[in-house]
N, CA, C and O atoms as CSV, one atom per row, in Angstrom:
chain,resi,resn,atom,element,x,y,z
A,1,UNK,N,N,0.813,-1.186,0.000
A,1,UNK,CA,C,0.000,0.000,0.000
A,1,UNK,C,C,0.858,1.251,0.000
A,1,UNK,O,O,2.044,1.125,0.303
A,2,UNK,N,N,0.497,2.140,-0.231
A,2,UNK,CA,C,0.847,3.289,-0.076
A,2,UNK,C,C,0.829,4.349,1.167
A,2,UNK,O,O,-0.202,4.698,1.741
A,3,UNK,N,N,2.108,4.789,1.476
A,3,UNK,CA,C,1.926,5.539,2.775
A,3,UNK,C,C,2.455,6.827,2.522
A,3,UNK,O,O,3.278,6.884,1.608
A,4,UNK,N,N,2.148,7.968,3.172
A,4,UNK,CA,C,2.162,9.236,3.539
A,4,UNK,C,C,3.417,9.871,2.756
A,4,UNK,O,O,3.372,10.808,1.958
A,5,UNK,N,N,4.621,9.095,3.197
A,5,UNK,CA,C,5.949,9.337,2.636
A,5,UNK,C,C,6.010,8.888,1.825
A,5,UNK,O,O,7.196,8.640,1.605
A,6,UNK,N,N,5.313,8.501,0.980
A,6,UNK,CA,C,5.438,8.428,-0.981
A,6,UNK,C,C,4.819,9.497,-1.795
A,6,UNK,O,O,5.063,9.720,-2.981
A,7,UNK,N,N,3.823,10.264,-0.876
A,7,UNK,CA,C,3.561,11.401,-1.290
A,7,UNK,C,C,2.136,11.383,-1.305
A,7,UNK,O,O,1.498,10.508,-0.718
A,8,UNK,N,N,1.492,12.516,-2.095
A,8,UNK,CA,C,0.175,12.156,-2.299
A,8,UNK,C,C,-0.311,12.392,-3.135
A,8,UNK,O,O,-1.345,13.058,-3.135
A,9,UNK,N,N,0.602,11.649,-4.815
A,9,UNK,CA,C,-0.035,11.539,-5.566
A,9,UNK,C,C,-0.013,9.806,-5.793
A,9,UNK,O,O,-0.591,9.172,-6.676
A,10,UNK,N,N,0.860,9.288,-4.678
A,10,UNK,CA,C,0.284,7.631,-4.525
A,10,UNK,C,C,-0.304,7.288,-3.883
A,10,UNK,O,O,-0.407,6.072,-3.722
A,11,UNK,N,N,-1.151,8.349,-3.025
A,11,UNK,CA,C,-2.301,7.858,-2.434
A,11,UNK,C,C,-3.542,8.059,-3.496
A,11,UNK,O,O,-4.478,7.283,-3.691
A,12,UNK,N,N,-3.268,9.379,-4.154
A,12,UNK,CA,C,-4.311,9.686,-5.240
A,12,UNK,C,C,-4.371,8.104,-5.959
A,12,UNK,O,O,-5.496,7.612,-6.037
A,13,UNK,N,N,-3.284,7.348,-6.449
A,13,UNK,CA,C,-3.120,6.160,-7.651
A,13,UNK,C,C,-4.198,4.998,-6.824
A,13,UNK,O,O,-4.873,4.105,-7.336
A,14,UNK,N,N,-4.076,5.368,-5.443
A,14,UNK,CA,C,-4.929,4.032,-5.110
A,14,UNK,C,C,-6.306,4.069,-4.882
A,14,UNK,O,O,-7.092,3.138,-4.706
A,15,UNK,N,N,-6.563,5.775,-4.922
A,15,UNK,CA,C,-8.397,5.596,-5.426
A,15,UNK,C,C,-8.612,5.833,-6.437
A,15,UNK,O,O,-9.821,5.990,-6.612
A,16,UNK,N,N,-7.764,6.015,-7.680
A,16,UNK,CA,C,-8.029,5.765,-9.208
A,16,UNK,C,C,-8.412,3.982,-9.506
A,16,UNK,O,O,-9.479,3.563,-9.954
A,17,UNK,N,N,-7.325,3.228,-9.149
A,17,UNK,CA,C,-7.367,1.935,-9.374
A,17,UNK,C,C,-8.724,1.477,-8.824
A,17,UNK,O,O,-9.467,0.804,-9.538
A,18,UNK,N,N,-9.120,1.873,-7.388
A,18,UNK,CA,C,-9.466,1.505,-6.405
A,18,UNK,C,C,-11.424,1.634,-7.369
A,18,UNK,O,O,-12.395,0.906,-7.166
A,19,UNK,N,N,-11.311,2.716,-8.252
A,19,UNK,CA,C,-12.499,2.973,-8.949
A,19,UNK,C,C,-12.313,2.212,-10.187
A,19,UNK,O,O,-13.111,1.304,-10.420
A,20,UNK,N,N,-11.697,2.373,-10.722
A,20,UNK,CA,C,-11.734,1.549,-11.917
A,20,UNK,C,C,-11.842,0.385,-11.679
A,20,UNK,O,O,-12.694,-0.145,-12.392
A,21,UNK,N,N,-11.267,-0.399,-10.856
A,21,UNK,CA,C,-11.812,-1.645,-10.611
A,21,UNK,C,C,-13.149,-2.134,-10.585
A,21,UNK,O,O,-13.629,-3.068,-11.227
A,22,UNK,N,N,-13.862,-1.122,-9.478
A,22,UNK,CA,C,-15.247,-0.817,-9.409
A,22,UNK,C,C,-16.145,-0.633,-10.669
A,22,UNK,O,O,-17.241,-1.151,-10.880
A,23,UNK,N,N,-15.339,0.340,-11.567
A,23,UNK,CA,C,-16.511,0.296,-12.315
A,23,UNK,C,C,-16.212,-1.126,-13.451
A,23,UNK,O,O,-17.123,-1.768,-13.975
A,24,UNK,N,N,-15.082,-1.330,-13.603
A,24,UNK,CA,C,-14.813,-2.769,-14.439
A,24,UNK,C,C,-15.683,-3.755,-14.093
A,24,UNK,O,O,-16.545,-4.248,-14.819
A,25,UNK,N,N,-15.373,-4.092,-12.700
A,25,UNK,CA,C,-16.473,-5.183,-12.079
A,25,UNK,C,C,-18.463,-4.532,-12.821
A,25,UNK,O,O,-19.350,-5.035,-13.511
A,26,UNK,N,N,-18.248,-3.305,-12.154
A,26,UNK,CA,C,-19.802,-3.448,-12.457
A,26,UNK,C,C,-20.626,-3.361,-14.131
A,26,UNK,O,O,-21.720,-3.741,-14.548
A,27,UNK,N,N,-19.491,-2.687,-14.730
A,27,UNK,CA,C,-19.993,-2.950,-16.250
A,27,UNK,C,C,-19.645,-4.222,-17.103
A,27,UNK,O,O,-20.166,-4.259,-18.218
A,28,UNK,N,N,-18.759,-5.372,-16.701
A,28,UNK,CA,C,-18.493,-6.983,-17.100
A,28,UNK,C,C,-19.330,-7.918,-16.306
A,28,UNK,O,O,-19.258,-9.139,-16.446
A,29,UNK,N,N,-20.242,-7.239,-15.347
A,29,UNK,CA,C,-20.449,-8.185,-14.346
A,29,UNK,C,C,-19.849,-9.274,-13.901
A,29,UNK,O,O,-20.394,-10.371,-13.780
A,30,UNK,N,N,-18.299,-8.920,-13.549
A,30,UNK,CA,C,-17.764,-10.015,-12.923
A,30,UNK,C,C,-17.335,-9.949,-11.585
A,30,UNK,O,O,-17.459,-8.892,-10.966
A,31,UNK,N,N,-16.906,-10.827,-11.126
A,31,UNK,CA,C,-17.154,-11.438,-9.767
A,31,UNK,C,C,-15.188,-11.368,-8.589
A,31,UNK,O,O,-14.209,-12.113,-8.629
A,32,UNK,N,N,-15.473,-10.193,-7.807
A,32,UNK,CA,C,-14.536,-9.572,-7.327
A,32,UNK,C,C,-14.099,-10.585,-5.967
A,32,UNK,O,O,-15.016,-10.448,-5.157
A,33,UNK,N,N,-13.307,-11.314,-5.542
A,33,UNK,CA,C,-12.588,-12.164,-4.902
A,33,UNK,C,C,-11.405,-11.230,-4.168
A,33,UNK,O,O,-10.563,-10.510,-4.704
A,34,UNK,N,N,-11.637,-11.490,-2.796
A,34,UNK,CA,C,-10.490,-10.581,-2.024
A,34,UNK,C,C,-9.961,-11.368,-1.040
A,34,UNK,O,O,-10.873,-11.767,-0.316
A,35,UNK,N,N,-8.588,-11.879,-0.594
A,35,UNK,CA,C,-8.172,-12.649,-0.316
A,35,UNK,C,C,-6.935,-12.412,0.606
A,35,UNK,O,O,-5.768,-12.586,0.256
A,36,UNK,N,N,-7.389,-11.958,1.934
A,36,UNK,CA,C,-6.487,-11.507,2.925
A,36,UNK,C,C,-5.644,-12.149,3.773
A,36,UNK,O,O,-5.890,-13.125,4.482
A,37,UNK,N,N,-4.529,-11.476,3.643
A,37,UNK,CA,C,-3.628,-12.543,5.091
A,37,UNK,C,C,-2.679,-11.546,5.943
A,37,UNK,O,O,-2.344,-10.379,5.741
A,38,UNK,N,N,-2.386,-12.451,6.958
A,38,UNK,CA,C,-2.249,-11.304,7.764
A,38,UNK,C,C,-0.467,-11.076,7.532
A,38,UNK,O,O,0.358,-11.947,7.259
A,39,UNK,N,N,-0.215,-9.416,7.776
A,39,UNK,CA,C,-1.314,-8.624,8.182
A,39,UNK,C,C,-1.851,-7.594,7.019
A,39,UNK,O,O,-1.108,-7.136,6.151
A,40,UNK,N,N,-3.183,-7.312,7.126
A,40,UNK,CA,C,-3.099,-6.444,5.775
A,40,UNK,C,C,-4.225,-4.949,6.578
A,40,UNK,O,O,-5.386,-4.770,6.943
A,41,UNK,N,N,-3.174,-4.341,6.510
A,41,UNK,CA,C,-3.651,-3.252,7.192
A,41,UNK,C,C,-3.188,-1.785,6.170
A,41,UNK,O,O,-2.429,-1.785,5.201
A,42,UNK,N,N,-4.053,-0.415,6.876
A,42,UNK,CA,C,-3.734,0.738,6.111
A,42,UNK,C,C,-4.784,0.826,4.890
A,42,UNK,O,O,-5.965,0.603,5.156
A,43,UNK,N,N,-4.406,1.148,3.530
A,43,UNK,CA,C,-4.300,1.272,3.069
A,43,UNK,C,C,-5.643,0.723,1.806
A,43,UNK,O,O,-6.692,1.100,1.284
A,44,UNK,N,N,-4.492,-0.613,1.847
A,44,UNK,CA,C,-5.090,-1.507,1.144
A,44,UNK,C,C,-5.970,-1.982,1.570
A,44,UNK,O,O,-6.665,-2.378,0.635
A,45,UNK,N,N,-6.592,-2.301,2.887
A,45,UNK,CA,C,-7.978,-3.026,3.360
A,45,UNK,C,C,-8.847,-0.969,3.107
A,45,UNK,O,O,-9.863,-0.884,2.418
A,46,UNK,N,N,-8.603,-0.445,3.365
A,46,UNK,CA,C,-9.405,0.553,2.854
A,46,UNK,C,C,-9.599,0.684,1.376
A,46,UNK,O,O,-10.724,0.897,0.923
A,47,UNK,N,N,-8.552,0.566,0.608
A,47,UNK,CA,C,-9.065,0.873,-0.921
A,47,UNK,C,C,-9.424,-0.637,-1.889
A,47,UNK,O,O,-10.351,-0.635,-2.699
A,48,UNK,N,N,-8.867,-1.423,-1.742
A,48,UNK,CA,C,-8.797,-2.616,-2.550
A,48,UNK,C,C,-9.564,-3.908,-1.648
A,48,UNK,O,O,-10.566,-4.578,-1.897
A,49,UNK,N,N,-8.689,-3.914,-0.604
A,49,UNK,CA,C,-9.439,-5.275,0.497
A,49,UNK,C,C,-10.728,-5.642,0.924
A,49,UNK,O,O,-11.180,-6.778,1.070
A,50,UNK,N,N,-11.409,-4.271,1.157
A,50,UNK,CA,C,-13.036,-4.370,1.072
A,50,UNK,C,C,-13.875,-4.156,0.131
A,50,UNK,O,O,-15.038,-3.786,0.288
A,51,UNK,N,N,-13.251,-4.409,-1.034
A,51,UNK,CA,C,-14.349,-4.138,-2.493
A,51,UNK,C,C,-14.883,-5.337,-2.714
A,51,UNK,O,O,-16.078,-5.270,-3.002
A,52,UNK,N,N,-14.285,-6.762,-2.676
A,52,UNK,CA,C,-14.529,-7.476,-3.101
A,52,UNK,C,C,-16.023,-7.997,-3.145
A,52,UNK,O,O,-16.718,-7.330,-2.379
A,53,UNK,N,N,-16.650,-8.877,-3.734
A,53,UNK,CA,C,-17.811,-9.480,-3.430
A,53,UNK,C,C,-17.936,-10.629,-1.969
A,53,UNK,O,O,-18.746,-10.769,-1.053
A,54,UNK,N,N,-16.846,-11.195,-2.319
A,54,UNK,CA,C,-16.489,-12.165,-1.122
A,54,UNK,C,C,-15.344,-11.761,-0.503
A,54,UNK,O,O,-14.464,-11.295,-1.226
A,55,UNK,N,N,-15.122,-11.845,0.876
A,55,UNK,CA,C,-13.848,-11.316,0.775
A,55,UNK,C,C,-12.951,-12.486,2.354
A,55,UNK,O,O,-13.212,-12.425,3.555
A,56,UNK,N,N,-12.126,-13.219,1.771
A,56,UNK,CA,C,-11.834,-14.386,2.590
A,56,UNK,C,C,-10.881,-14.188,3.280
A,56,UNK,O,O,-9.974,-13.998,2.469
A,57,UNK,N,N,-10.474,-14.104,4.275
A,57,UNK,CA,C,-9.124,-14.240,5.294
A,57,UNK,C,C,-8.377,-14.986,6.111
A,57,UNK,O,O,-8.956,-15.249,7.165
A,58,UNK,N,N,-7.140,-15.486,5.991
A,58,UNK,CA,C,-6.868,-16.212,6.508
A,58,UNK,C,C,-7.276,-16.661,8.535
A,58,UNK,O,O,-7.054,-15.698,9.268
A,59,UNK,N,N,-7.676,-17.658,9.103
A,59,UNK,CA,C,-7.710,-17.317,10.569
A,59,UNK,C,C,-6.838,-16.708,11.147
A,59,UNK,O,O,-5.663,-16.767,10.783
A,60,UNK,N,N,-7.204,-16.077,12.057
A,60,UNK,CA,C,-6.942,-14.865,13.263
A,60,UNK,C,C,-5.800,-14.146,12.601
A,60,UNK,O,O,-4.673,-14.040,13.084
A,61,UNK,N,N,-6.228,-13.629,11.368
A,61,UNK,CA,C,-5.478,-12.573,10.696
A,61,UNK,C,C,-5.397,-11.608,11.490
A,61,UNK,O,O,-6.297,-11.664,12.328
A,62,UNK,N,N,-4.467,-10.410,11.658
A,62,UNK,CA,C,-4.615,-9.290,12.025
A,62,UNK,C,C,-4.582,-8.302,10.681
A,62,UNK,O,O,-3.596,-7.985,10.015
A,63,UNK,N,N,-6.223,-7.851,10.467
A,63,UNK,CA,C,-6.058,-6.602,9.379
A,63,UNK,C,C,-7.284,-5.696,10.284
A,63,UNK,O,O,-8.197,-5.949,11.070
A,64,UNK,N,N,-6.556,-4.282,9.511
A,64,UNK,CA,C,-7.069,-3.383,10.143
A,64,UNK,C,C,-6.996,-2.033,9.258
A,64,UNK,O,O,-6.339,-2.149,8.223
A,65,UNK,N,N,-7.630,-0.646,9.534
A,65,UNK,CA,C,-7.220,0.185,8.916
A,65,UNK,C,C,-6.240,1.175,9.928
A,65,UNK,O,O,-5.711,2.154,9.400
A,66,UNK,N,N,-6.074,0.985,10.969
A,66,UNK,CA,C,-4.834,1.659,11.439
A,66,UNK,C,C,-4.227,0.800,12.435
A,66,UNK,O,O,-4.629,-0.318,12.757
A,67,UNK,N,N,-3.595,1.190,12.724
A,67,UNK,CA,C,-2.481,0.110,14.161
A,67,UNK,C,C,-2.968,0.222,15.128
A,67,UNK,O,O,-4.139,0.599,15.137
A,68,UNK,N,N,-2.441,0.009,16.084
A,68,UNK,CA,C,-2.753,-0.925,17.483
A,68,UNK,C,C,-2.812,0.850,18.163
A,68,UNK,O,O,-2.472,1.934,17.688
A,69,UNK,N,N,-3.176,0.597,18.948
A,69,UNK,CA,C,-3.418,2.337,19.473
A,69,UNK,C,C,-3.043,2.596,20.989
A,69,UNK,O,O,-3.159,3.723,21.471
């Protein structure tokens, strides 16, 4: 994923993808598979990790959208 210190036009790249995917899926009607392991946190469970239709994870993964606090 992309973090803070890459700037923010690679955070911009991951809600471009993050839509196009979206609209790919919804104009092919095909079938979006998301497939987590740990740990998948940040970023990617915000833009990509929760789009899916199904979205499977390995047991007692740790994903999250921010860290431990």
């Amino acid at each position: 994923g992309a973090r803070m210190q890459e700037g923010s036009l690679s955070l911009m790249q991951m809600a471009k993808i993050s839509s196009a995917s979206y609209d790919y899926q919804s104009n092919k009607k095909l079938f979006y598979v998301s497939i987590l392991t740990s740990p998948t946190t940040g970023g990617v469970t915000a833009s990509f990790g929760m789009l899916g239709d199904i979205i499977i994870a390995e047991p007692n993964a740790y994903i999250a959208f921010a860290g431990k606090r």
